[in-house]
N, C-alpha and C positions, 0 to 999 in steps of 0.2 A: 504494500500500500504506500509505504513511503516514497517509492520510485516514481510515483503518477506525480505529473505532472504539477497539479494542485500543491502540492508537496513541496515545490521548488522555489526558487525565486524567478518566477515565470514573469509574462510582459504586462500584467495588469496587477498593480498594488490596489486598485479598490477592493479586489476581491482576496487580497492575503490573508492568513489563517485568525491572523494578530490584531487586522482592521478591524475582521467580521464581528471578532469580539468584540472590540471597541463600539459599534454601532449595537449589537447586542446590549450593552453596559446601559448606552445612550437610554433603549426601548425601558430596560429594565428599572431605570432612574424615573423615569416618563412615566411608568405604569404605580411606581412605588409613591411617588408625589400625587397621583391624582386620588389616590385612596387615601392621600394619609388622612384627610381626618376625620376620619369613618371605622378604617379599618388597619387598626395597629400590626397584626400580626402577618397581612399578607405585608404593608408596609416595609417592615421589618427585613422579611423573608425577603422577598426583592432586591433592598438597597443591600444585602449583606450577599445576597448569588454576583450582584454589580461588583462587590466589594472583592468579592474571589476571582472573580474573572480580571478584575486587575493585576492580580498577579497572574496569571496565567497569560497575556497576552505576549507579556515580554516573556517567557519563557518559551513559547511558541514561535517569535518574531528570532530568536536566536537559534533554535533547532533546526528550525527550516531555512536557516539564512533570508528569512522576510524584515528587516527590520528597514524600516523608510521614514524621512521626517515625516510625512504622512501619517506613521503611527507615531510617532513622537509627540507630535502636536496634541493629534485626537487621544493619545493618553494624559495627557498634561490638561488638556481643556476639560474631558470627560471627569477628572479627579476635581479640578477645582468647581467647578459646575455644581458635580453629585454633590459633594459636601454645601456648597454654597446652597442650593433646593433644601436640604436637609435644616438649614441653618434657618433658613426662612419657614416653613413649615413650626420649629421653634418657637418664630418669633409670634408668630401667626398664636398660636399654642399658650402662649405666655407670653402676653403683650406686657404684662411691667417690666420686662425682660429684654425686652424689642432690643435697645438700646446696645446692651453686653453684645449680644447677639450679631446685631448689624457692625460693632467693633470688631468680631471675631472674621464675619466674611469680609470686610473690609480690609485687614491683614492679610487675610488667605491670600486673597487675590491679588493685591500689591507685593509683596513680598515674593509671591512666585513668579509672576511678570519680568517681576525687576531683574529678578535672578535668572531667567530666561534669558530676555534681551540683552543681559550685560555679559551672559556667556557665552552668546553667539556672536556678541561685537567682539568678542576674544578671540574669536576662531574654534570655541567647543562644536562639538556634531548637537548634543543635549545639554539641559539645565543642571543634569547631573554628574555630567563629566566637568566638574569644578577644581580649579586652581585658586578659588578666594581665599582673601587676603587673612580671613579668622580661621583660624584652625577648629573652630566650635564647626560652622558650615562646613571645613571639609571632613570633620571626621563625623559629620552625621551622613551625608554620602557616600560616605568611602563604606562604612560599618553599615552594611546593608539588612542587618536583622537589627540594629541601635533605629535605623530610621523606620524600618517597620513596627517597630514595639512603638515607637513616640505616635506614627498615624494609626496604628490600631486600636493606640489608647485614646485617641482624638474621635475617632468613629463611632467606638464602644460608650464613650462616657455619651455624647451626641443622642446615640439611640437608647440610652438608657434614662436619659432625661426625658424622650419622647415617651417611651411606654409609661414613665412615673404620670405623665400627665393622663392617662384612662385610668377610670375607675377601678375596671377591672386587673390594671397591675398598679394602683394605688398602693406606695408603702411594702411592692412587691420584696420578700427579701434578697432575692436575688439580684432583681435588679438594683437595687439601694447598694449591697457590697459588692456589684462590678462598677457602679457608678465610682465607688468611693477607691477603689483598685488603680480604676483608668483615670484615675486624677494627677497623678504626680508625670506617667508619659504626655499628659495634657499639658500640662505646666510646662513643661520640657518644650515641647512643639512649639509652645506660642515663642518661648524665649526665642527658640533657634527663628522661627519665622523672624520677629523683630534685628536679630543679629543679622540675618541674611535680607533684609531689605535696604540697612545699612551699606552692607560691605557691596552689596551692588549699586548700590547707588555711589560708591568711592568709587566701585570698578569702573562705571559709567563715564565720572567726569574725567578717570585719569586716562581712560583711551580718546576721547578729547581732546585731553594736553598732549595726548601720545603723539595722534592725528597731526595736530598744529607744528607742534614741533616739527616732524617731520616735511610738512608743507611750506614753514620758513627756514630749514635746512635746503628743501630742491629749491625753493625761491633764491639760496644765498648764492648756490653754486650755480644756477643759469645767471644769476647778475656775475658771476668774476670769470666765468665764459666767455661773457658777452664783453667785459671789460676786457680780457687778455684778446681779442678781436678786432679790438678798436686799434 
């Protein structure tokens, strides 16, 4: 089965093994928000099958030699998205909360952005193949079970806030001691987010300076060109 075609890095990346899932993720976020609130437990079930298939795409996109910014994007976009729907959903849920809440997607999403675009002005392929200037950003990348425990404890704590808000897992005790478990990888993320909006935003301005420099460097030497001409 491996040998077919599908299998390969064939001439259409919309349909690679790693996309498909990606767009699967998409449907299963879509279908998980439009019940959430009515119906916690398909809710749940959904945003958490999205959640496994996250890891699985890249693990797919590397077996098969499928990996394309194409899916780099749509896993980058699909992450921040899923969690930001989930976030609103929250707030939606717990409007005196609104507030926290809209802080928490508002980070999410700058901070990875940042970190994006300042890594591709680097010349990185991904936001994860990082050279930042904090050794906190790169050893949460680099430690690739460090940065899965810190977002699964972001997800877990997320959706355990969501069931406490039905009656029927009102005070749940399960849910109360994974709440209170995934607090401290929680903690952890937001720092790393806030550290890593920073140092891309240093990254930013210093490939700038980098740029400049370099553009009054070739400016100096076509002027003493032009002077040794004369």
């Amino acid at each position: 089965m491996v040998d077919h075609w599908f299998f390969t890095r064939h001439d259409n990346p919309y349909i690679y093994i790693p996309n498909l899932i990606g767009y699967l993720r998409i449907a299963s976020s879509l279908v998980a928000f439009a019940v959430a609130l009515w119906s916690p437990t398909a809710c749940v079930l959904l945003y958490t099958f999205g959640f496994i298939c996250d890891e699985l795409d890249g693990r797919f996109a590397r077996m098969f030699g499928q990996t394309t910014m194409l899916g780099q994007v749509l896993d980058m976009v699909t992450d921040r998205l899923s969690t930001a729907g989930l976030l609103v959903v929250l707030s939606i849920l717990n409007q005196q909360w609104y507030f926290c809440f809209l802080v928490l997607l508002m980070l999410d999403i700058f901070s990875h952005w940042f970190q994006m675009y300042a890594t591709l002005a680097a010349g990185a392929a991904t936001h994860k193949d990082t050279e930042s200037q904090s050794p906190v950003v790169r050893f949460y990348y680099q430690q690739r079970l460090f940065m899965g425990f810190c977002c699964i404890c972001c997800e877990v704590l997320y959706l355990s806030l969501y069931l406490l808000h039905f009656p029927q897992f009102h005070r749940w005790p399960p849910a109360v001691v994974v709440a209170a478990l995934a607090v401290p990888g929680f903690a952890l993320k937001q720092f790393i987010n806030c550290v890593q909006l920073w140092t891309a935003m240093q990254q930013l301005v210093a490939t700038d300076r980098h740029k400049l420099t370099q553009a009054g460097n070739s400016a100096k030497v076509k002027l003493e060109a032009l002077s040794k001409t004369q």
